[in-house]
Structure formats: structure tokens, C-alpha cells
C-alpha positions as CSV (number, residue, x, y, z in Angstrom):
1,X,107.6,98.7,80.2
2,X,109.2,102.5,81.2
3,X,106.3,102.7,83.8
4,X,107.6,99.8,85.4
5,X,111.2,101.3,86.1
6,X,109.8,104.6,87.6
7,X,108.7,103.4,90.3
8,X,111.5,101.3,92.3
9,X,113.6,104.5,90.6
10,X,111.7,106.7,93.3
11,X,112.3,104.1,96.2
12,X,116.1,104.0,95.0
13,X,116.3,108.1,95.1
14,X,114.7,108.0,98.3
15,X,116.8,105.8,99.9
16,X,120.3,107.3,98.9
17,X,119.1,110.8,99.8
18,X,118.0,109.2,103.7
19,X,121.5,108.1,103.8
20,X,122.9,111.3,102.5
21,X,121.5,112.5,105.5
22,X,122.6,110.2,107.9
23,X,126.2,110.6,106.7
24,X,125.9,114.7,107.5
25,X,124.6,114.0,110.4
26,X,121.7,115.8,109.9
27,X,119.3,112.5,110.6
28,X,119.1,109.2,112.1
29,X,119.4,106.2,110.1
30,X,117.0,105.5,107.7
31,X,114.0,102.8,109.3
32,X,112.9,100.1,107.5
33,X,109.3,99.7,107.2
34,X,107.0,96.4,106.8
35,X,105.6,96.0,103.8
36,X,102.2,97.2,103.6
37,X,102.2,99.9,106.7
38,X,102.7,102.9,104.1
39,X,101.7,101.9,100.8
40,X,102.6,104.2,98.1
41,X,104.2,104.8,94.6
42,X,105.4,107.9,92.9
43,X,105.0,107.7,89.0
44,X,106.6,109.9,85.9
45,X,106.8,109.9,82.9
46,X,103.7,109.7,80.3
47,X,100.7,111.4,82.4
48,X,97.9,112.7,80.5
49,X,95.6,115.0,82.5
50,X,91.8,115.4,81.6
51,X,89.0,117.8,83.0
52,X,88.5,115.7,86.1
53,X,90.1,112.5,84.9
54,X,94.1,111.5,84.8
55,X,95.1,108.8,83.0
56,X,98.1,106.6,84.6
57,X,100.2,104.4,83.2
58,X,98.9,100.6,83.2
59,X,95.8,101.6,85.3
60,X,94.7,104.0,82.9
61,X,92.0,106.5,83.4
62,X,91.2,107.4,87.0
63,X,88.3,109.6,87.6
64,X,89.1,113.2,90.3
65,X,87.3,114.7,92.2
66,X,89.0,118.2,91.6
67,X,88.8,119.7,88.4
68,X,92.4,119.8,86.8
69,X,93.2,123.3,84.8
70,X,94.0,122.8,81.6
71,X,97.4,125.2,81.5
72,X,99.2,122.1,83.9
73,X,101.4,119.5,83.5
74,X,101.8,116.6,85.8
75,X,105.7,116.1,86.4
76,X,105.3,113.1,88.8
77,X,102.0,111.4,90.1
78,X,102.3,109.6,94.5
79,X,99.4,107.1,94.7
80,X,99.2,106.5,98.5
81,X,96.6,104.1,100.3
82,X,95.4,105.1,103.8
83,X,92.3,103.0,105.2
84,X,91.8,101.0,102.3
85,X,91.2,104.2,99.7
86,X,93.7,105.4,97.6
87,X,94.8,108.7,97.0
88,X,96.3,111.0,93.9
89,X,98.8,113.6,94.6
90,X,100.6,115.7,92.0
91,X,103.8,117.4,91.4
92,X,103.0,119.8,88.4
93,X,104.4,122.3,85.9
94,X,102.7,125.3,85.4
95,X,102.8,127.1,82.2
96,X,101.8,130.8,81.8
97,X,100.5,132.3,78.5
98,X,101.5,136.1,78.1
99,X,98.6,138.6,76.2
């Protein structure tokens, strides 16, 4: 159930940093959006990256059409829909070998 508390985690981190802003003044006040206008979900946590396949928590694995390196770690996963097709953006780690 830890994918499950990731994702409101995100909305919650999100929110308190727009009204960071507001408070120094160096935004408006956060807006409100309707439900379904901007759908998206960020996920952490237990990621496991393939050649062109990632596999998510819950969904599991979801075909790319990049090819992932292999020296990469996913930190957090965004899945966004736009036009009824959903998209896969990555935060990642890199990690370098020395020779």
C-alpha cells in the first residue's frame, strides 16, 4: 500500500510550497483547479527500469518508447494525461563508474 501514500504526498508538498510562496510574496495565491483539467500523478518509491520498459507500482510494466540506460535510477516517476494519452516523465539518478 506505500504506492498509495506517494502520491497525495506530492499534491500535499505542492500545495504548502504554493503557499510558501504566496506568504513571501513572491506569487499569487495558489488556484484551484477542476478535477480532470490537468490530470497527473508523480510516483516514488519502488521503480524498476528495463531496456525500454518501466515497471510502476500497481500498473506494472509500461512499455517506452526511449530506450532507458542502464547506469539510471528513477527517483520519482509524473504520469500526465493530455488529449486522452498519457505520458512518462522521469526525475533520475545518475551513477558514474570510474576506470
Amino acid at each position: 500500500m506505500k504506492y498509495l501514500e506517494s502520491a497525495p504526498q506530492y499534491a500535499l508538498r505542492y500545495l504548502s510550497s504554493a503557499w510558501k510562496r504566496r506568504f513571501s510574496k513572491v506569487s499569487g495565491q495558489p488556484k484551484f483547479k477542476k478535477k480532470g483539467r490537468d490530470d497527473s500523478f508523480t510516483l516514488d518509491g519502488s521503480i524498476s527500469v528495463g531496456f525500454n520498459h518501466i515497471k510502476l507500482p500497481r500498473i506494472g510494466w509500461v512499455k517506452t518508447f526511449e530506450i532507458l540506460p542502464d547506469n539510471v535510477t528513477p527517483k520519482s516517476v509524473t504520469i500526465s494525461r493530455k488529449a486522452d494519452r498519457w505520458f512518462v516523465s522521469f526525475a533520475l539518478r545518475l551513477s558514474f563508474h570510474k576506470y
